[in-house]
VEXSEMAR-635826 format. One record per atom (N, C-alpha, C, O): x negated, y negated, z negated; residue in three letters; atom name. Coordinates in pm, 1 decimal, always signed. Atoms other than C-alpha are relative to their C-alpha. Layout:
NUVEX          x          y          z    aa   at
NUVEX          X          Y          Z   ALA   CA
...
***
This chain:
NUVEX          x          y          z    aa   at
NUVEX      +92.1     +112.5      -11.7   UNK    N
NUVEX     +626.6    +1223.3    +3134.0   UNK   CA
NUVEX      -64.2       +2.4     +139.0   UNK    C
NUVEX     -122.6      +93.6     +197.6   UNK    O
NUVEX      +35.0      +90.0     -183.4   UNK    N
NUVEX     +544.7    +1056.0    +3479.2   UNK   CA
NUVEX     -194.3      +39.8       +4.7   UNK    C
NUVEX     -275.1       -5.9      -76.1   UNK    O
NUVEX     +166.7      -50.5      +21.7   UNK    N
NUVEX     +156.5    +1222.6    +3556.7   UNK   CA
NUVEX      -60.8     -153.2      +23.3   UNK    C
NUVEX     -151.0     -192.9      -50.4   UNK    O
NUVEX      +72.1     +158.6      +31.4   UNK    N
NUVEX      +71.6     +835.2    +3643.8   UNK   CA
NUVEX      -24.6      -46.7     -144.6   UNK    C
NUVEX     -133.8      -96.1     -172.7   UNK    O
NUVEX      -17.1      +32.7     +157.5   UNK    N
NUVEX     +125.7     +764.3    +3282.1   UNK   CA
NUVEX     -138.5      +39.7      -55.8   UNK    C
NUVEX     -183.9      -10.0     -158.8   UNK    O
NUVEX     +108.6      -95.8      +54.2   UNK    N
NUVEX     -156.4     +950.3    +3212.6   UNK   CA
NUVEX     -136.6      -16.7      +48.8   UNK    C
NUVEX     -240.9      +10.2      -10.7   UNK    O
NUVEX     +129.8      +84.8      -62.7   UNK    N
NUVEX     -406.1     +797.7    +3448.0   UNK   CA
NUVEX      -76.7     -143.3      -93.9   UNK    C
NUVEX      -14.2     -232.5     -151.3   UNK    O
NUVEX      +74.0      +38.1     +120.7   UNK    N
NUVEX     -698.3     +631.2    +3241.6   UNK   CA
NUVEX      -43.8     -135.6     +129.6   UNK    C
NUVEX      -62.5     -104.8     +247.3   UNK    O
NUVEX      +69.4      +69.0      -50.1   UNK    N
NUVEX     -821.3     +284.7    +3372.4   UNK   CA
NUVEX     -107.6       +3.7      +15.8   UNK    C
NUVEX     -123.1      -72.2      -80.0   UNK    O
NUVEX     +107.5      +34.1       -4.3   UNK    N
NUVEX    -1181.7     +279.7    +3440.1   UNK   CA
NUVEX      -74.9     -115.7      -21.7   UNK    C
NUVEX      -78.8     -195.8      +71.8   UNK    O
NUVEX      +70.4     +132.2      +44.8   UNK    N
NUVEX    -1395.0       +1.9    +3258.1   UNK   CA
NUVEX      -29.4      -86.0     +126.4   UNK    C
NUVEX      +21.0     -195.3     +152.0   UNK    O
NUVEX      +62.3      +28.8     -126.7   UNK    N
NUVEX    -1600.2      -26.2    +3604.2   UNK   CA
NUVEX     +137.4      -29.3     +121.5   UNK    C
NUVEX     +111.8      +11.5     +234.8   UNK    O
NUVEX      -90.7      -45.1      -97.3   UNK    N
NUVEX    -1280.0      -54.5    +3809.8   UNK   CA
NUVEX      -41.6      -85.5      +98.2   UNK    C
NUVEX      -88.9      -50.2     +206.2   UNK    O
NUVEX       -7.9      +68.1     -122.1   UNK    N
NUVEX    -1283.9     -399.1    +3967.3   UNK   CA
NUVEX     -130.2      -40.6      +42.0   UNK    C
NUVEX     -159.4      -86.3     +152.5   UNK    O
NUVEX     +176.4      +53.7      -96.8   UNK    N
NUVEX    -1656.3     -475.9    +4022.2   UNK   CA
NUVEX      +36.2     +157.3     +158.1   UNK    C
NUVEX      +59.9     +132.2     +276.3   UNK    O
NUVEX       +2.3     -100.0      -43.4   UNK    N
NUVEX    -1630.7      -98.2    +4169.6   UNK   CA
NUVEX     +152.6       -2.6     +131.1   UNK    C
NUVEX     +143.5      +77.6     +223.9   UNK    O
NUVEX      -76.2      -12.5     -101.1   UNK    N
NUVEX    -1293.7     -168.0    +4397.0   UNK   CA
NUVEX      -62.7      -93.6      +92.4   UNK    C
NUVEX      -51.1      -67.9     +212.2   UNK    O
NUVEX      +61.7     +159.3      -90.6   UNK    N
NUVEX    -1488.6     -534.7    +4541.7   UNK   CA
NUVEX     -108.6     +162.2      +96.4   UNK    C
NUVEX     -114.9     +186.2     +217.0   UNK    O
NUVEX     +150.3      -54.7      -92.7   UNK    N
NUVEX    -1803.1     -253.4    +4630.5   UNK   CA
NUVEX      +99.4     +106.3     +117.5   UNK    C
NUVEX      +63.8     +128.7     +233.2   UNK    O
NUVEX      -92.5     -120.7      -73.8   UNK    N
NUVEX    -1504.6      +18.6    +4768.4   UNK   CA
NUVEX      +18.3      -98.7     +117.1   UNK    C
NUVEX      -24.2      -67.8     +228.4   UNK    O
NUVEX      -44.2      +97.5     -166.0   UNK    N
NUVEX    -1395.6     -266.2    +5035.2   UNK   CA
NUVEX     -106.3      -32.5      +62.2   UNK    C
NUVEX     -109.1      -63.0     +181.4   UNK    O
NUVEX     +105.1      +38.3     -131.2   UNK    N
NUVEX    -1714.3     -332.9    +5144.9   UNK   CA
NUVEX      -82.1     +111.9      +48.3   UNK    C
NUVEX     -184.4      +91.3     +113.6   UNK    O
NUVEX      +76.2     -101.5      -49.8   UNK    N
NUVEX    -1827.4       +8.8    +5210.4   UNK   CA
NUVEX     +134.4      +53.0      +95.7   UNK    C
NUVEX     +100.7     +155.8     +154.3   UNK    O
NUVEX      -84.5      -31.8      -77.8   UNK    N
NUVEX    -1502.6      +64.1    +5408.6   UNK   CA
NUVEX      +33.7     -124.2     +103.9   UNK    C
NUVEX     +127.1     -102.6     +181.2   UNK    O
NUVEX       +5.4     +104.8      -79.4   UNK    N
NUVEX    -1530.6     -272.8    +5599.9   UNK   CA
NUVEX     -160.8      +39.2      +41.9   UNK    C
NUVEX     -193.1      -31.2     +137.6   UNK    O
NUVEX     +124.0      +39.3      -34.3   UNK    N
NUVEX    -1925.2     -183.2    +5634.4   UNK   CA
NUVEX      -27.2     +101.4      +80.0   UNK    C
NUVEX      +71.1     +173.5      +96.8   UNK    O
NUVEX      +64.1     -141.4      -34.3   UNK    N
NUVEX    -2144.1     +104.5    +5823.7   UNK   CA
NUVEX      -26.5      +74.6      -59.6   UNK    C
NUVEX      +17.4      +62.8     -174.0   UNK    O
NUVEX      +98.4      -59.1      +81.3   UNK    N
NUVEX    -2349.5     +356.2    +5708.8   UNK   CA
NUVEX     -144.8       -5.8      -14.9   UNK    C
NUVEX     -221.8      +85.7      +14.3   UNK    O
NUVEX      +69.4      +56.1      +37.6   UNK    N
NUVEX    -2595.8     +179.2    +5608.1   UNK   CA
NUVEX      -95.4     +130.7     -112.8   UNK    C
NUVEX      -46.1     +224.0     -176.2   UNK    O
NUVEX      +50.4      -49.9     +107.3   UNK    N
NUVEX    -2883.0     +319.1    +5398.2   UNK   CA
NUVEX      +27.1       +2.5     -143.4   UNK    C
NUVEX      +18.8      +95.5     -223.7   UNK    O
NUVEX      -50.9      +34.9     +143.2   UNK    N
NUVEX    -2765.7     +146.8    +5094.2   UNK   CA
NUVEX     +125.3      -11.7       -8.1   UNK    C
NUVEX     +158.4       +3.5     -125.7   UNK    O
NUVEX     -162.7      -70.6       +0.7   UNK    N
NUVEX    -2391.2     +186.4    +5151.3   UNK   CA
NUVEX      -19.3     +146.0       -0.9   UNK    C
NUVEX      +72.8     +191.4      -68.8   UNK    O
NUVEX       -4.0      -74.7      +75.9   UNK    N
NUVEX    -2499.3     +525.0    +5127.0   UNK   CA
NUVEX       -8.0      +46.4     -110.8   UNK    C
NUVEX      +52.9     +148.7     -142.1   UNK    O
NUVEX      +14.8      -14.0     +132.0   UNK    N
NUVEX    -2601.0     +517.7    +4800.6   UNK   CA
NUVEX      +68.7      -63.4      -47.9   UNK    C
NUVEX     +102.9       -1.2     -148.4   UNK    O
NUVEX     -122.3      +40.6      +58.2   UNK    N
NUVEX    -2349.2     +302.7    +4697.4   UNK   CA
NUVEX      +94.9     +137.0       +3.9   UNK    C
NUVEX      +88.2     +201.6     -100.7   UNK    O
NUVEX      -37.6      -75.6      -25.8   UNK    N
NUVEX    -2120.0     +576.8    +4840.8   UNK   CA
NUVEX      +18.0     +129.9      -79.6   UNK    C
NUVEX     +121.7     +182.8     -119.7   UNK    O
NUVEX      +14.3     -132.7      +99.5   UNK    N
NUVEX    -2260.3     +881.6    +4647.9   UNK   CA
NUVEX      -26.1       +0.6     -163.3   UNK    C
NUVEX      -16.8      +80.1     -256.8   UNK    O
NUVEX      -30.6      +28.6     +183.9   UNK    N
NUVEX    -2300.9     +692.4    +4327.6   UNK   CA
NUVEX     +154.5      -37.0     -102.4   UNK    C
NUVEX     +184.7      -16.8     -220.0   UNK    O
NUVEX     -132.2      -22.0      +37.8   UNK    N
NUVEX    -1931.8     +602.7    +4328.1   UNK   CA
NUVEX      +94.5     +148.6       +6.2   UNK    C
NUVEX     +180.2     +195.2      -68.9   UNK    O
NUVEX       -9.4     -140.0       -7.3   UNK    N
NUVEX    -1883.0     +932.9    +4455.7   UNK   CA
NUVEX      -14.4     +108.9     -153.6   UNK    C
NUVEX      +63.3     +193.7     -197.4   UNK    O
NUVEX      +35.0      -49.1     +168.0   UNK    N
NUVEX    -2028.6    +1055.7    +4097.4   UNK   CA
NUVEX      +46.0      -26.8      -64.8   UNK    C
NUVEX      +82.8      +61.2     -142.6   UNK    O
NUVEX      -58.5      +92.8     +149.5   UNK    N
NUVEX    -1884.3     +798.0    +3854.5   UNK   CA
NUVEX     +168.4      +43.9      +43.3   UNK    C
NUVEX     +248.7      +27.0      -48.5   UNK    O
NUVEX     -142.3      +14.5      +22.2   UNK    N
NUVEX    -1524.3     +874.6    +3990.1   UNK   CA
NUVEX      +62.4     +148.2      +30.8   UNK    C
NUVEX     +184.0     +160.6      +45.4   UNK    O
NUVEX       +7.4     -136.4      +19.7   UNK    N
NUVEX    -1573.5    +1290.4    +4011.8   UNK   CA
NUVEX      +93.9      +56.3      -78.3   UNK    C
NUVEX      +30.6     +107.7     -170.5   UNK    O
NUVEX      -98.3      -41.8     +144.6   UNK    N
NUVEX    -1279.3    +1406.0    +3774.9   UNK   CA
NUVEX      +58.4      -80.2      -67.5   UNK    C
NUVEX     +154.8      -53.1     -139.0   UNK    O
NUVEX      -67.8     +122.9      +70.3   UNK    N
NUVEX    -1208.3    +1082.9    +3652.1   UNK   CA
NUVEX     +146.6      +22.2      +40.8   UNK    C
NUVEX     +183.4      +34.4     +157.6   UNK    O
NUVEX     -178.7      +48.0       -7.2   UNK    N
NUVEX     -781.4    +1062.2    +3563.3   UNK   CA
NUVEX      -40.2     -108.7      -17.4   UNK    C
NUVEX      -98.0     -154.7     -115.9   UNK    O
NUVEX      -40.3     +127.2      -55.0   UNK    N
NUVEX     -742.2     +760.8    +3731.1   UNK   CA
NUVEX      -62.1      -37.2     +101.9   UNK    C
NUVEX     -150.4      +30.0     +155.1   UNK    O
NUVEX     +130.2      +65.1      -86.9   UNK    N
NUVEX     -886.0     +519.0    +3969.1   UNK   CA
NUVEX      +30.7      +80.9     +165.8   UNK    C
NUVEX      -55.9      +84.4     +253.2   UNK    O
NUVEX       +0.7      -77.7      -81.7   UNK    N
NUVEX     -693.7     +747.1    +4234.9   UNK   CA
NUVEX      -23.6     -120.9     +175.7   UNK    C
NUVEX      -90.4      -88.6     +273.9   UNK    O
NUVEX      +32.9      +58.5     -117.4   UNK    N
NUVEX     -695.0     +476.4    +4515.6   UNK   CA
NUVEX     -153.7      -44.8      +27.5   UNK    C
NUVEX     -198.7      -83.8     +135.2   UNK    O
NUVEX     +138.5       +8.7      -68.1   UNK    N
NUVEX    -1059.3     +438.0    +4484.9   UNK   CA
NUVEX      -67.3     +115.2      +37.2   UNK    C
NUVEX     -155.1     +108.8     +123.2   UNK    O
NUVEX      +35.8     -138.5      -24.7   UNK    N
NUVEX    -1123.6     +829.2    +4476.3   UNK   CA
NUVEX      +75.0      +23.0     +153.7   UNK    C
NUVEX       +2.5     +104.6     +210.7   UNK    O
NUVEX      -67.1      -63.5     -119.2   UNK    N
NUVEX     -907.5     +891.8    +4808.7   UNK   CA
NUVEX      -58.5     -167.3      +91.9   UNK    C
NUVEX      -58.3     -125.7     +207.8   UNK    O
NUVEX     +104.1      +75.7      -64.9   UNK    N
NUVEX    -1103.7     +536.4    +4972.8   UNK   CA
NUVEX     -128.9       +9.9      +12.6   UNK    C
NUVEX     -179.1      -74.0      +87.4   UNK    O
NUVEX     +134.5      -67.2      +85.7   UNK    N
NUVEX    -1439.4     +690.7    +4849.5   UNK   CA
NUVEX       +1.1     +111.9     +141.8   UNK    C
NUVEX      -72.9      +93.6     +238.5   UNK    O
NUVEX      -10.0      -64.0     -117.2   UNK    N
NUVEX    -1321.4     +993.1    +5097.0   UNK   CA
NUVEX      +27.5      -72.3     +127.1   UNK    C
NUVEX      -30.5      -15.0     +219.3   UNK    O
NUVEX       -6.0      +67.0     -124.5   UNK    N
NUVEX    -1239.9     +778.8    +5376.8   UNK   CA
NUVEX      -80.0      -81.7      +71.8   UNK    C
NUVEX      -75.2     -125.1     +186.9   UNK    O
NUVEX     +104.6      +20.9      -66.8   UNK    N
NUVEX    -1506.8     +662.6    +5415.4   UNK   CA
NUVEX     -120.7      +40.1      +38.1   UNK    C
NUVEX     -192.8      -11.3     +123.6   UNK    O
NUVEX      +69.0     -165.9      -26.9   UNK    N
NUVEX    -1717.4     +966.7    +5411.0   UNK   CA
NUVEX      +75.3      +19.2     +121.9   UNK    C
NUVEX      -12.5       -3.7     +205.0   UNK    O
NUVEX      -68.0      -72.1      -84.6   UNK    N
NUVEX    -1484.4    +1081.0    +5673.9   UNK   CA
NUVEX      -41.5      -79.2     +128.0   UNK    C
NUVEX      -65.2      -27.0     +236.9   UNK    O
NUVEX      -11.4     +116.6      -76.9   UNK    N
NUVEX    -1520.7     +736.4    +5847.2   UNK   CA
NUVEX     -146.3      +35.4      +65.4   UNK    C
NUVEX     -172.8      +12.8     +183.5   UNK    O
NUVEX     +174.9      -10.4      -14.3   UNK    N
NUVEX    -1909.3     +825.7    +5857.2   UNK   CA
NUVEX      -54.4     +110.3      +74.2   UNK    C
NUVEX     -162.1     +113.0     +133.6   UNK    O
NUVEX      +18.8     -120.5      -85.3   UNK    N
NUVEX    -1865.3    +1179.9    +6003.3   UNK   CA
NUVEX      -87.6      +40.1     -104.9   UNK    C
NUVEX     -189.3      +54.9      -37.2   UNK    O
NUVEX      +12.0      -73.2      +82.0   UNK    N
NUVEX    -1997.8    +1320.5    +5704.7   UNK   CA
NUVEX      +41.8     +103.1     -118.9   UNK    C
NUVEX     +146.9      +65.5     -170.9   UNK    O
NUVEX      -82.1      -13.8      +57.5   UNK    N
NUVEX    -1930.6    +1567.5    +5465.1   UNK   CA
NUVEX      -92.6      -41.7     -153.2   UNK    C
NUVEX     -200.1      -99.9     -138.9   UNK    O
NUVEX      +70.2      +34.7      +86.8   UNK    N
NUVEX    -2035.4    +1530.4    +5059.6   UNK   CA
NUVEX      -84.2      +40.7      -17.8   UNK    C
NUVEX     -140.3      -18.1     -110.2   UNK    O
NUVEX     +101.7      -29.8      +43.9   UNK    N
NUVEX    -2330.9    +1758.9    +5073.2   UNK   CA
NUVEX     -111.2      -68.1     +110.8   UNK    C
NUVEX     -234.2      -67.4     +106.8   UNK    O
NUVEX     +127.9      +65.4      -91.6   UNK    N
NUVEX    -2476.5    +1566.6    +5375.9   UNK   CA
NUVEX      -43.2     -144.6      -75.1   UNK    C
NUVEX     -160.7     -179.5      -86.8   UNK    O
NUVEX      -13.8     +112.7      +42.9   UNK    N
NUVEX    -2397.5    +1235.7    +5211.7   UNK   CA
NUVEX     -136.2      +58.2     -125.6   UNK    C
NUVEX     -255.5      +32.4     -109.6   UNK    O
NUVEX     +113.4      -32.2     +127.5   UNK    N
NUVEX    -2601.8    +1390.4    +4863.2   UNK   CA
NUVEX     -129.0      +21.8      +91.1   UNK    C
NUVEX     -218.5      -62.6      +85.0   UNK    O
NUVEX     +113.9      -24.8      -92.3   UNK    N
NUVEX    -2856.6    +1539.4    +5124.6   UNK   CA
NUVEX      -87.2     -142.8       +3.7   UNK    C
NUVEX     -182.3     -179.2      -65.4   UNK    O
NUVEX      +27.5     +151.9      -91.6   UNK    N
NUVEX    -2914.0    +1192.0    +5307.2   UNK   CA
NUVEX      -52.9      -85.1     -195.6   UNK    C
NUVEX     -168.3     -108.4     -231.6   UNK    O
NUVEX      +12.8      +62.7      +89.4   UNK    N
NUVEX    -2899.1    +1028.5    +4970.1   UNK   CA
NUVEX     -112.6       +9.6      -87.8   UNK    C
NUVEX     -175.7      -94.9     -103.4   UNK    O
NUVEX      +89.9      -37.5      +68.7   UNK    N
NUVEX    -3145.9    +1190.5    +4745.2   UNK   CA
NUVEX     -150.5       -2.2      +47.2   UNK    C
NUVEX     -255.8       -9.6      -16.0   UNK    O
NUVEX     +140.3      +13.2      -47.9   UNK    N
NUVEX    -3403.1    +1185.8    +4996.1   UNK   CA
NUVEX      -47.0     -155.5      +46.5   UNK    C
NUVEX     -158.1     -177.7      +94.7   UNK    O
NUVEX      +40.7     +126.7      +33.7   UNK    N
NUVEX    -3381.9     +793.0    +4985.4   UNK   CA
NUVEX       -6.7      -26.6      -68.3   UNK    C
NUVEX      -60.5     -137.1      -61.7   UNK    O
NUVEX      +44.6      +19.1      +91.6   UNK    N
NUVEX    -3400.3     +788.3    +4678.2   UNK   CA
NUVEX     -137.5      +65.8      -48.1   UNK    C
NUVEX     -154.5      +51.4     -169.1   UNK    O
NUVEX     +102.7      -93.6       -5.5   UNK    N
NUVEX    -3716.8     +999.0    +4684.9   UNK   CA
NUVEX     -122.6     -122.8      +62.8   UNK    C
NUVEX     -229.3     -159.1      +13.3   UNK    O
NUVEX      +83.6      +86.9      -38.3   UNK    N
NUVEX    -3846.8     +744.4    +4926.0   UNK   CA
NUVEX      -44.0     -111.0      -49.4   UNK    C
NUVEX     -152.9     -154.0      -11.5   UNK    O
NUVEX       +7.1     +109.2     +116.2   UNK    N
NUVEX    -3829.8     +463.3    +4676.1   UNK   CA
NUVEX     +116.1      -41.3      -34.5   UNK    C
NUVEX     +224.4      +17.3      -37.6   UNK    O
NUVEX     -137.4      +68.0      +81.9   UNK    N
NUVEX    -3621.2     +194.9    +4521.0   UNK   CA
NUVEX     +154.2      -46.4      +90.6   UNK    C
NUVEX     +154.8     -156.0     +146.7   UNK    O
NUVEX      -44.4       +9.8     -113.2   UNK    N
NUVEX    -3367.9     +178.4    +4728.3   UNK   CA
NUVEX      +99.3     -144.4      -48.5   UNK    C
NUVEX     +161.0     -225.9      +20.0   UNK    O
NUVEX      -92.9     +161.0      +50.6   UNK    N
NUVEX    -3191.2     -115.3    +4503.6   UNK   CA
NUVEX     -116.1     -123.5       +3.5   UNK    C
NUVEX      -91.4     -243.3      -10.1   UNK    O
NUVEX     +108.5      +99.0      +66.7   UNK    N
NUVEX    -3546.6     -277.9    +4462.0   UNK   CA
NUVEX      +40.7     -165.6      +60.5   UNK    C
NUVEX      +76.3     -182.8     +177.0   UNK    O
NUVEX      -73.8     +200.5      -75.4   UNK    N
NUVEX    -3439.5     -711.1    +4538.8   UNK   CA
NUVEX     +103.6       +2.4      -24.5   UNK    C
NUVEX     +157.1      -99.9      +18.0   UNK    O
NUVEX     -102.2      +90.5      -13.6   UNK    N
NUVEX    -3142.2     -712.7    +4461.1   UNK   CA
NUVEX      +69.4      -10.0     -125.4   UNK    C
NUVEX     +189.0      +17.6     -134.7   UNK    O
NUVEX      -47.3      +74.6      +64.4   UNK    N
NUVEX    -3127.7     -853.3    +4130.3   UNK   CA
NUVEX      +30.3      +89.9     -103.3   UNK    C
NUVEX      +56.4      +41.9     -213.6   UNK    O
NUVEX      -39.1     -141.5      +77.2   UNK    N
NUVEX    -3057.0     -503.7    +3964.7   UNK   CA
NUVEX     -110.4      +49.3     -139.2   UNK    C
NUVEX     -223.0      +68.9      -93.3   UNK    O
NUVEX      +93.7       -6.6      +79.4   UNK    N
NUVEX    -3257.0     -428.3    +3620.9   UNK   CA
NUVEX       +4.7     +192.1       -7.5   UNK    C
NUVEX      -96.3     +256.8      -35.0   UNK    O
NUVEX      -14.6     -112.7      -25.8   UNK    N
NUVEX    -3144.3      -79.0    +3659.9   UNK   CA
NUVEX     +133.3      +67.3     +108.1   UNK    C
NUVEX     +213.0       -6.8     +165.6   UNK    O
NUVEX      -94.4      -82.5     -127.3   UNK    N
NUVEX    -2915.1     +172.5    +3902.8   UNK   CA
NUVEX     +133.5       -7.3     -109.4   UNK    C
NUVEX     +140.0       +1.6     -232.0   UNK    O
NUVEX     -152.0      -44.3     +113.6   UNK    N
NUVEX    -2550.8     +193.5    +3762.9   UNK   CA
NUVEX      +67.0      +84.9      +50.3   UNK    C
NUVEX     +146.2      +67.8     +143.0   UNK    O
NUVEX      -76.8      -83.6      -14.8   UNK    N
NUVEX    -2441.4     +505.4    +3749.3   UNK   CA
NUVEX      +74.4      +57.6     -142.4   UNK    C
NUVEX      +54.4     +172.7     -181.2   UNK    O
NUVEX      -59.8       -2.0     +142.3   UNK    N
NUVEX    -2225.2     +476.5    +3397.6   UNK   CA
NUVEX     +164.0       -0.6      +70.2   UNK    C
NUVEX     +262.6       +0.5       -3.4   UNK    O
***
């Protein structure tokens, strides 16, 4: 059996591939970081979803970072406040 076969779709896929192209078309932005390290989380071990897990790194790479600077950087904007606050969000999605 073909190990693709075995790769699990992700519910979140295509909202989550639309946000993958625009964090690899975008900077590093404050909030493309956190985009960044929250997809970074949701797709951690996940079978499947491999072209967004190996775009996920490329753009880390793209950023000159590695993942504990990215968490670093990240956590301490989230520390600073909402970092989604405006935009329409009733909560963070990290499911």
């Amino acid at each position: 059996m073909a190990e693709a076969t075995k790769d699990q779709q992700h519910p979140q896929y295509s909202t989550d591939r639309q946000t993958v192209n625009q964090l690899l078309a975008g900077d590093a932005s404050d909030f493309n970081l956190v985009e960044l390290a929250r997809l970074m989380i949701r797709y951690e071990g996940f079978p499947g979803a491999r072209d967004i897990q190996a775009d996920l790194k490329k753009a880390l790479t793209r950023w000159q970072l590695t993942e504990a600077e990215l968490f670093e950087r990240t956590r301490t904007l989230h520390q600073q406040g909402d970092i989604y606050k405006g935009l329409g969000r009733g909560r963070e999605d990290w499911s």
